[in-house]
N, C-alpha and C positions, 0 to 999 in steps of 0.2 A: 839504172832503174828504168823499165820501160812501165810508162800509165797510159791506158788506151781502154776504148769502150769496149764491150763483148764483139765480136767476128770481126773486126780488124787485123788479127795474125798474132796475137801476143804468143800463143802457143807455138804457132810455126816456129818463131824467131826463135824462141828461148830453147826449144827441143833442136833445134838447125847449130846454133853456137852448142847446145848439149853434145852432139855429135861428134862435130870439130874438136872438141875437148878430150873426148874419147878417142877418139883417131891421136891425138896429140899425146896421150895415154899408152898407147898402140893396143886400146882394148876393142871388143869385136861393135863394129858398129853394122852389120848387115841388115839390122829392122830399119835402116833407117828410112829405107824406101817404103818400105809399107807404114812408117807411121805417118810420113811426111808428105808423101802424094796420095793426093785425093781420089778417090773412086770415081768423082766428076769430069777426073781428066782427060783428055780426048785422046791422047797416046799412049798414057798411064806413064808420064816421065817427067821429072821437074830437076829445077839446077838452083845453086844456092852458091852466092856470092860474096865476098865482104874483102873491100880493098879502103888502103889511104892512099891516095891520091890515085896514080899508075901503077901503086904495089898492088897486087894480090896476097893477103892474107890470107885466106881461106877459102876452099870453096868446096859443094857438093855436087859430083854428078848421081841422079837417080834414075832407076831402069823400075819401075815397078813389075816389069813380067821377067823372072827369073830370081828378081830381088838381088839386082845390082847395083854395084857403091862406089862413084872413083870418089875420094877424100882427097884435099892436099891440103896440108897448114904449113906455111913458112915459116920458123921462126917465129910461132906468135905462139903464146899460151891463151887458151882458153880457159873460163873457170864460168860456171853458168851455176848459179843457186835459183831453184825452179822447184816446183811442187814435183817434178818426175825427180828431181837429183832426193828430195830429201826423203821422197817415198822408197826409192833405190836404197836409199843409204841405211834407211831403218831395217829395210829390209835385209839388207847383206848382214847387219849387227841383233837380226832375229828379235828387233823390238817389237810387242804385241800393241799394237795402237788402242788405245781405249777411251780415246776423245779429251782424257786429262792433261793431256801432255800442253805445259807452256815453253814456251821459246826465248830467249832475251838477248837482242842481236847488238851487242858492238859495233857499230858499222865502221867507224873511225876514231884515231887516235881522240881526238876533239871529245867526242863523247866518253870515251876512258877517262881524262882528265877530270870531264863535268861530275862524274859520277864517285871519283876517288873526293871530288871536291865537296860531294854532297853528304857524304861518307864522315868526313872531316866535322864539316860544320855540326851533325848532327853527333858526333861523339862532343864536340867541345859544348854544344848546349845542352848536352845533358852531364857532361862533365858539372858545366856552371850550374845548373839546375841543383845537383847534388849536391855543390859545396856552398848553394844559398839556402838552401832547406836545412844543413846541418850550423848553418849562422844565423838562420831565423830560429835554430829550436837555442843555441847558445844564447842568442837575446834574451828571449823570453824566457827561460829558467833563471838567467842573469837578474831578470827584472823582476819577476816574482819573489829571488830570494832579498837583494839588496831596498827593493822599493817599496814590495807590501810585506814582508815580513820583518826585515830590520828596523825601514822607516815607517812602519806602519801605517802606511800610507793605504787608504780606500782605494778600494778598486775601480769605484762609481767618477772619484777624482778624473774630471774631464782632461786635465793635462795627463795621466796616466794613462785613460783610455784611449789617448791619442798616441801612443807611442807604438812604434812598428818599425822593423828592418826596411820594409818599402819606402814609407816617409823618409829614414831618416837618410836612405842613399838618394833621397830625392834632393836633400837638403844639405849633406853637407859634401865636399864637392877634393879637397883640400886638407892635409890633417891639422886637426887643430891644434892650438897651444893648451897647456894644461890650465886648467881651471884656480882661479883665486881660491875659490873654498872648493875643498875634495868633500866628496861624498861620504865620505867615513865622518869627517868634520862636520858634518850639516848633520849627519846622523846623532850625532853625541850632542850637538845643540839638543835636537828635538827630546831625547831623550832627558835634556834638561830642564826643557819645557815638562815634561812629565813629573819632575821631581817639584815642581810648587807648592810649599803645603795648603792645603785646606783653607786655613785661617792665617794669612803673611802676614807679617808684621812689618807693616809699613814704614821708610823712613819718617814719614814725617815734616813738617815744616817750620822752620826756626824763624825767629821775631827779631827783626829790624832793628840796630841797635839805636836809640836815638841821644839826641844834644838836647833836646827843644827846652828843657829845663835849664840850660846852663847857659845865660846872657854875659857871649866874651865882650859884647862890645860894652856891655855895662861894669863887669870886670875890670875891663883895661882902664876906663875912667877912675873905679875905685881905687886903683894901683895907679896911677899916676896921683891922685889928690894927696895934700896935704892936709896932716888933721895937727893941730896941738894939741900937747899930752896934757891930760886932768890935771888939775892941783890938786886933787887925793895923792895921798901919800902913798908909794911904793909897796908900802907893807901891803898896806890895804888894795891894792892894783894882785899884788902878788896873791893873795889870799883868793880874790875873788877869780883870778885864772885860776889857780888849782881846783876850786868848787864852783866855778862858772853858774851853774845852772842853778845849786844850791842858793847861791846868795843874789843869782836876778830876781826867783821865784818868791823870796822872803822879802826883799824892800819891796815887791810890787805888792803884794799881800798888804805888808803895813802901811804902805803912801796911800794907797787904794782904798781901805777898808778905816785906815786912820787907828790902826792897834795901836794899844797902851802896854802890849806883850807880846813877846815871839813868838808866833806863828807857831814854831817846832818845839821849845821846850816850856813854853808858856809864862818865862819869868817875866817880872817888870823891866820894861824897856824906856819907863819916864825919869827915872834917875838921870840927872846930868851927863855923868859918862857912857852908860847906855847908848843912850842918844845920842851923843853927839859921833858915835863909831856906828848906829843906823842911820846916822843923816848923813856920813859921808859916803855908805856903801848907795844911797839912794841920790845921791849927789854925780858918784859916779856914773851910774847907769844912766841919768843924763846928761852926761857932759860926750862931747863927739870924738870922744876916744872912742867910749863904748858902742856909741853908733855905729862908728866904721870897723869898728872891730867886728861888732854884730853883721855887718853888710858881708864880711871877708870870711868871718863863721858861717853862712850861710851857702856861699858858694863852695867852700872847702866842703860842707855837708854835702851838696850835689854830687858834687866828682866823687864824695865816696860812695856814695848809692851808683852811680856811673861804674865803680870798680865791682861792685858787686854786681851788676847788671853782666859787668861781662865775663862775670864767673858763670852765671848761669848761661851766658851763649855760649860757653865755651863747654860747656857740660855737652846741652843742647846740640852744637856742631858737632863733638865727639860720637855722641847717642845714633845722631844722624847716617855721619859716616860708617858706622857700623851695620845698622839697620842695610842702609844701602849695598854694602857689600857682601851682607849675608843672603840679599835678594836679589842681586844683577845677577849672581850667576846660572840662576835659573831662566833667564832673559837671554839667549842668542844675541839681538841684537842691542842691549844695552852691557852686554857682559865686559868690554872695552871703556866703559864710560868712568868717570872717576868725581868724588866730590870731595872739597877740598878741605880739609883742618883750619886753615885760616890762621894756621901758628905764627905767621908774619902781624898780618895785621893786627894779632890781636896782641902783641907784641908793640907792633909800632902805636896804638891807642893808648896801653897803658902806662909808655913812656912818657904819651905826651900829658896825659892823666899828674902823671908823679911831678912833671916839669911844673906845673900849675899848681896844684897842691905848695911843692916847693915855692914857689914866686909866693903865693900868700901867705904862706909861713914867713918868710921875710917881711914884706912886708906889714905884717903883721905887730911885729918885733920893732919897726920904723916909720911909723904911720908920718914922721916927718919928713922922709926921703920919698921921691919919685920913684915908681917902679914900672915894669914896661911888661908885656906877656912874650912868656920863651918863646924862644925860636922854632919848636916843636907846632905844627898843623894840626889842632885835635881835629877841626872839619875836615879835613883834608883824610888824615888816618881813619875817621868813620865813615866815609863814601865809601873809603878802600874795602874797607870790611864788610858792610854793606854791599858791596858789590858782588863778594864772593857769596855770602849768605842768600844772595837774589838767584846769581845762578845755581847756586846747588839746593835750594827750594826749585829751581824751572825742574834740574834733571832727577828729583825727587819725586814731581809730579810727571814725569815723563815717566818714569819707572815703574810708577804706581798703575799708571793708563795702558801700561802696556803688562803687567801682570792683570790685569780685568779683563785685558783683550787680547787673553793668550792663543785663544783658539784662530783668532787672526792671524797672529805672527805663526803657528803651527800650519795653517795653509800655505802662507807664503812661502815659510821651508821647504814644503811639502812638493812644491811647484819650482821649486828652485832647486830643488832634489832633482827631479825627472829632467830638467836639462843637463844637468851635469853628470845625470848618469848617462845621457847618447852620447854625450863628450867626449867620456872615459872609453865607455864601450868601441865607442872608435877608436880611440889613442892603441887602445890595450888590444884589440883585433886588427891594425892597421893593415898589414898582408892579405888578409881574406878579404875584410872589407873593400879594399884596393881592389884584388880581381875581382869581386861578386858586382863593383861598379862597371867597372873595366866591361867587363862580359856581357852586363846585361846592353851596353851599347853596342857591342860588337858585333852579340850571336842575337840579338831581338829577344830575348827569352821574354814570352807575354807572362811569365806565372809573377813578374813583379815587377 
């Protein structure tokens, strides 16, 4: 490549090697003299040379009057690209020049290379280009069907406005492990969330079984004491247990009121023997048989309002458990939770119930024997009960709070949805999404 200002010779040179080339050709070089010597010249003759070292390679002798030419080329090929070789060449190939014509020169392997390489790069980015534009339209149809129309999920949802192929190859790098809850699974929640009726029927909250009525420590004193039995006569002890209440309620009446006639059928009661069968029944009811028998009747009476107490918790806990399980399952997140029968405990109370009952019935029957309280815990078996009652009134009212604040738990879904759906979307595209990473690091593609 020769670069040189205007009238330095670039012409001479390049038309001088054109020559030589021609002669090396063995085509007609005779202009050469009139192109190459100057009308200036003082003998009208010029010589043209070119050697490596003491070789001669080439040379021109020129005569310009006659238009004579000695040429010699050694051994050496000449090849000369010059605005005369390429106007020649159009020429000989009868091309009409019409100023349109572009050129685009290879000059070197190096450049061939550069140019297969840029060839390359731009088939693989638009290769990339294409197979992320047909996984951004697979996204997005992906996510309109399973997010806003399955999950019925708002579109305004800022975790769903956020979602995008761009982001999400921004973000996950690695395939991931599959999700705890699938998308289909969140789906059929929410969908359950929908099914709450109107007006739910709540479980409800059950009542604390309590003792506070039943003094064991005054109990066990009674059952250890010793009482001696009446001097009323048996008969008359017997009579008055069979109609207990009958025959308290008539001597207190006449000792009270001081009748001269029975209360209940109005006969005279002042005859001798009369009398003397109402003064032993009023005799008895104060003597400390009947006291502590009265004391032992009295706690026997608790424990049975106690059994009947826990009829109705056990209704109650039943009612409960129901209620609950007709309603968690509308609840996503409490659908897993469970409240408990309480069939043990209420089990273990009413044993220890019947053990105590039993002890005072004996005792009862031997008010001159020691007696001691079973080995049965009632405090013990109603904390236990108690305890389960505490917690499944908590998950009672947990369940209640979270049907009133459904529309809450249906967001969180909602957003719990839209991650696990990029999760999947990756899992389930892994290939594509792989190269559309891959590429966009590789080829720069700016479109994402």
């Amino acid at each position: 490549m020769v670069f040189a200002r205007n009238g330095i010779g670039k012409s001479f040179l390049s038309r001088a090697f054109r020559y030589l080339d021609l002669h090396g050709q063995q085509e007609d070089v005779s202009g050469a003299a009139f192109n190459l010597v100057s009308d200036e010249s003082a003998d009208h003759s010029g010589s043209f040379a070119i050697s490596r070292g003491t070789t001669a390679m080439g040379t021109l002798d020129l005569q310009k009057a006659g238009d004579k030419v000695t040429a010699t080329v050694n051994d050496t090929i000449f090849h000369v690209f010059s605005e005369d070789f390429v106007q020649e060449e159009l020429r000989e190939r009868k091309y009409e020049l019409d100023g349109e014509i572009e050129n685009q020169i290879a000059v070197d392997s190096e450049n061939i290379k550069l140019v297969d390489a840029n060839k390359a790069l731009e088939e693989a980015r638009q290769k990339a280009f294409e197979a992320y534009n047909a996984l951004e339209g697979k996204f997005t149809t992906a996510k309109e069907a399973e997010l806003h129309e399955k999950a019925g999920i708002n579109k305004q949802l800022r975790e769903y406005k956020a979602l995008s192929l761009e982001k999400l190859l921004e973000t996950i790098q690695e395939k991931p492990e599959d999700p705890e809850q699938s998308l289909a699974e969140i789906i059929k929640d929410l969908d359950s969330l929908k099914a709450i009726p109107a007006e739910p029927v709540y479980p409800g909250q059950v009542e604390a079984v309590g003792t506070n009525d039943i003094d064991l420590d005054a109990l066990a004193a009674s059952l250890e004491c010793l009482t001696s039995p009446s001097s009323v006569s048996d008969a008359i002890k017997k009579k008055i247990d069979a109609h207990h209440g009958f025959y308290e309620e008539g001597a207190k009446i006449v000792r009270d009121e001081h009748r001269t006639e029975c209360p209940f059928c109005e006969q005279g009661i002042a005859e001798p023997n009369p009398k003397a069968i109402i003064d032993a029944y009023i005799e008895y009811f104060e003597d400390e048989e009947e006291k502590h028998k009265a004391e032992l009747r009295d706690f026997f009476r608790k424990l049975k309002q106690m059994e009947t107490q826990l009829d109705q918790t056990e209704t109650q806990l039943a009612r409960q458990k129901s209620r609950y399980d007709n309603l968690k399952r509308h609840v996503p997140s409490k659908k897993d939770t469970e409240v408990g029968d309480a069939a043990n405990e209420l089990k273990n109370v009413r044993e220890a119930i019947s053990a105590l009952k039993s002890v005072i019935e004996q005792k009862a029957a031997a008010l001159g024997t020691a007696s001691a309280l079973p080995a049965e815990n009632l405090p013990a078996c109603v904390t236990a009960i108690n305890a389960v009652i505490n917690e499944n009134n908590d998950k009672a009212q947990a369940l209640t709070s979270a049907v009133e604040k459904a529309d809450e738990e249906r967001r969180t879904l909602q957003r719990k949805a839209c991650t696990v759906f990029e999760r999947e979307f990756t899992i389930g595209n892994w290939a594509g999404y792989r190269d559309c990473a891959r590429a966009s690091g590789r080829c720069g593609i700016e479109t994402w």
